[in-house]
N, C-alpha and C positions, 0 to 999 in steps of 0.2 A: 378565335384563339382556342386550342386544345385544351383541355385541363389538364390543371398539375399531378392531379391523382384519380385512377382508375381503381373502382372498390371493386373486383369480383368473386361474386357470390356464384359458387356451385350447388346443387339442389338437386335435389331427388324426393319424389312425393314428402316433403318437410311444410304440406300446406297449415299445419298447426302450428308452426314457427313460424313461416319467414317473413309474416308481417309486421313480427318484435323486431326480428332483424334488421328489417328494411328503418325501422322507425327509428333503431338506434344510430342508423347513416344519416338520415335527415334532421337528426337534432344534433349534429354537428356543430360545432360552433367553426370550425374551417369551412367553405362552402366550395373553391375549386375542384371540385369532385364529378366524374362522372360514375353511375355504377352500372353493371353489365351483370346479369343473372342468367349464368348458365344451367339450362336444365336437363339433366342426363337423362332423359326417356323417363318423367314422371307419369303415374297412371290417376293420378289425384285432380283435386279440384286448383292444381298449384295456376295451370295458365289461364281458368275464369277469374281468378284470384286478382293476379295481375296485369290482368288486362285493362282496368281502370286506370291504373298505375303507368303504365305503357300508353297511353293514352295521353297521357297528362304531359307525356315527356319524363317524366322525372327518373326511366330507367327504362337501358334496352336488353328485350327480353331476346335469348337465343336458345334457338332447340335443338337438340341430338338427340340421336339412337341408345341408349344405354352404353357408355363404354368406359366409366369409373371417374372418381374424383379428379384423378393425375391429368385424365384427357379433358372433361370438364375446364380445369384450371389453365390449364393450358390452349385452352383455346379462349378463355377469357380475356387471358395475356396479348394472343395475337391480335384481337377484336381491340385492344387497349390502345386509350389518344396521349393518356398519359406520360408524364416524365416517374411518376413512382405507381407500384402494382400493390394495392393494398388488398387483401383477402379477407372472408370473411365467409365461416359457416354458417349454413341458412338456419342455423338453430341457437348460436351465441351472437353477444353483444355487444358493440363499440360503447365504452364510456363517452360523455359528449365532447370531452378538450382530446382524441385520440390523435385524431388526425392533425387536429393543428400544433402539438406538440411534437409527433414526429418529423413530420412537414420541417421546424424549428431547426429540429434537431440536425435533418441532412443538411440543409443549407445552411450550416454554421461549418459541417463537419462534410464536403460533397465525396468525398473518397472513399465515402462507408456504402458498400457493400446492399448490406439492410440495416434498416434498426427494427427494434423490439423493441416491450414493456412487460412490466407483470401484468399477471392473471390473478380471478377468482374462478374457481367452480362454483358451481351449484348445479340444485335437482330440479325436476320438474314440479315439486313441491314447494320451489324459493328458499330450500335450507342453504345455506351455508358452509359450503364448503371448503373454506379456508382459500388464503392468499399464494399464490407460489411467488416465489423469489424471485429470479433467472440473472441475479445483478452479476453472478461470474463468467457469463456470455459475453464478454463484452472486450473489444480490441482485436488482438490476433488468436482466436479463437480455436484455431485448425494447429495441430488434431487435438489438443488435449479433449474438446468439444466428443471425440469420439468414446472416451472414457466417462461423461459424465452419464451418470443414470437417472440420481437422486430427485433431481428436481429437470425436466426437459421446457422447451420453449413453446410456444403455442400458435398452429398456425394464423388464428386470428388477428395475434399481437407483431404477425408483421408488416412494416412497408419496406418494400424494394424497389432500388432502382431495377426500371428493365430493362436497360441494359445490359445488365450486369447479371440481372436472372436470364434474360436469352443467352448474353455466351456459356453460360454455364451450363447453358442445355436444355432448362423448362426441367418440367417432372419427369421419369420417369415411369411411365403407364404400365409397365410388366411386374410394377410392385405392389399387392395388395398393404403392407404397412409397413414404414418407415419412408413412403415417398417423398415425408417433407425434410427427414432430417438427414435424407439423401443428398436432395437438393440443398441444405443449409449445410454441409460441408462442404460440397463442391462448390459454392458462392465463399463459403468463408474460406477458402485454400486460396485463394485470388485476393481478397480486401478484408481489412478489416471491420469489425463491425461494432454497433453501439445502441443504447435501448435508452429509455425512459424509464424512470425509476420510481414508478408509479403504476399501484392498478388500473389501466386503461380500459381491460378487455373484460368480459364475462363469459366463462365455457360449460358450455352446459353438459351435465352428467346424465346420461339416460338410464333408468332400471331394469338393463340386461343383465344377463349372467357374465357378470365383470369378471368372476373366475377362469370358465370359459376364454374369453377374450387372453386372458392373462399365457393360459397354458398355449395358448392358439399363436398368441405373440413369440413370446421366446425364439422359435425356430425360425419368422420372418425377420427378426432383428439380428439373429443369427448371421441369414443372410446379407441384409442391410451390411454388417461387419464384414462380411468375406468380400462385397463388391467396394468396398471402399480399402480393403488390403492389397485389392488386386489394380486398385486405381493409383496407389501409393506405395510402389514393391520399397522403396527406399526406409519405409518404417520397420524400427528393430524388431528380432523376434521376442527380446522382450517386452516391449511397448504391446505388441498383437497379445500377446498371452496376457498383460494384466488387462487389457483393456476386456476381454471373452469373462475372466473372472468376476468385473465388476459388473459387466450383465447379468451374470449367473445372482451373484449375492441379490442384487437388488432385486430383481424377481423372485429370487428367495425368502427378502423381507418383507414385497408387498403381499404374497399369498399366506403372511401367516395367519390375518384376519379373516381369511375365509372359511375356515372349520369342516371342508370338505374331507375326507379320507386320502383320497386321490389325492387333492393338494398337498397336502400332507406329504406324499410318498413322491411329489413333482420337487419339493424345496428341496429333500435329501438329498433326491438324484442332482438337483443343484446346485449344491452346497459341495456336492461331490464333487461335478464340473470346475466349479471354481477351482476345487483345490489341486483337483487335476491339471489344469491351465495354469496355473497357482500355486504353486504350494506354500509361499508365506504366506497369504491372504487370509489371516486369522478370522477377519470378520466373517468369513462363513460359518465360522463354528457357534455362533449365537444364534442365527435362524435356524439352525441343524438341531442343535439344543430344541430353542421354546417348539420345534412343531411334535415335540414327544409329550409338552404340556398338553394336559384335556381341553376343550375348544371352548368351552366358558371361560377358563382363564384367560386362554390366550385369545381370546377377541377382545375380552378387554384390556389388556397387556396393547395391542394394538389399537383398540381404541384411543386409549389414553396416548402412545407413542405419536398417532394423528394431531389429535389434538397439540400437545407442544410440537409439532410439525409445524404447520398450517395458522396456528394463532387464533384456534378454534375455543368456545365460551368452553367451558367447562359442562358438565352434566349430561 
């Protein structure tokens, strides 16, 4: 008999994680699982790693030439015996009730699409940081999902049916970022969908130049927006225009903790976007404001704004 769920894990030299990872799948308390660990052209110690592993049976290993997460996952999918595709970066964590919770969930509810749950972040340190939400993902999702910034979903915390993930097409591979939340509106434009309303997962935060990242995004998620206006011409043009504004604000409010100069002069032009795309969109004018505040203040103005975010201790 096939299992009910295919966990697949893509990887890239991640040999200092993916043995938490792996270890998070196996203390499942569901056990119909099979997992498949695709590795995009690792130069590390990842396939002496698991080759024990692979041995054992307890997971098959596949290998490719380098050619990005979207192809990785997408070929995990094809490689899949399962009836649901559950994901899972070789760097984050399954809670141990994950799977059997979702597992629950579809088969109470089969017409759903995928389900989620919440997340935690954290560092490589073990800090803590903080719970996300995502309980407003949930039903007929498409498009308002296209407007939301505030809080996004995590590819960890999903299972899908694959069915449902092949017609919709798999990943997209020409996208360096927003391939998942590509794919989760074209899955959610078809069915509805539905999470657990529970920390499940664990995502872990690396200590790159997240600023970086920050200014580097904007313009892919940009993107991400024009191929989804162009996949959906029937949406109004003012639905298009506030949705461009609440990407702008919210990269405006995440950059205010960063205290760079540049950043600084990236939320304006922001805050300008918005209002451009926008022009009720008052909330711009708060990030536009504090980034003229000095960066002592305002990192902790944003500290603190985290913290009652997230449900982070205090101090």
């Amino acid at each position: 008999m096939p299992p009910t769920v295919s966990v697949v894990i893509p990887t890239r030299n991640r040999v200092a994680y993916i043995l938490q990872a792996l270890e998070s799948v196996f203390a499942q308390t569901y056990s119909d699982y099979e997992i498949i660990v695709v590795d995009d052209g690792s130069q590390d110690e990842t396939p002496e790693t698991l080759q024990p592993l692979v041995k054992a049976g307890k997971l098959r290993y596949i290998t490719q030439p380098a050619s990005g997460v979207s192809a990785a996952r997408n070929r995990g999918v094809a490689e899949a015996a399962g009836r649901y595709i559950a994901f899972l970066d070789s760097d984050d964590l399954f809670m141990p009730s994950k799977l059997e919770k979702q597992v629950a969930l579809f088969e109470r509810h089969p017409q759903l699409g995928f389900v989620h749950c919440w997340f935690s972040k954290f560092d490589d340190a073990g800090r803590d940081l903080g719970l996300r939400d995502t309980s407003r993902f949930d039903g007929q999702i498409y498009p308002f999902m296209l407007q939301e910034w505030d809080v996004l979903m995590a590819m960890p915390c999903m299972l899908m049916r694959k069915d449902a993930l092949q017609a919709a097409g798999g990943f997209d591979t020409a996208m360096r970022w927003g391939e998942d939340l590509d794919l989760w509106r074209r899955m959610a434009k078809r069915h509805p969908v539905s999470l657990v309303r529970e920390d499940l997962v664990g995502v872990r935060v690396h200590g790159s130049n997240i600023s970086a990242q920050r200014r580097e995004a904007v313009s892919h998620f940009e993107r991400y927006l024009n191929k989804a206006f162009a996949d959906d011409p029937g949406l109004s043009t003012s639905f298009r225009r506030q949705t461009y504004a609440r990407l702008y604000t919210s990269f405006a409010r995440n950059l205010l903790g960063e205290g760079q100069a540049e950043d600084m002069r990236l939320v304006r032009q922001l805050c300008g976007g918005t209002l451009a795309a926008w022009p009720l969109a008052w909330g711009a004018v708060v990030p536009w404001l504090a980034s003229f505040i000095p960066s002592g203040a305002r990192r902790r103005l944003a500290a603190w704004l985290r913290r009652r975010r997230y449900g982070l201790e205090q101090g």
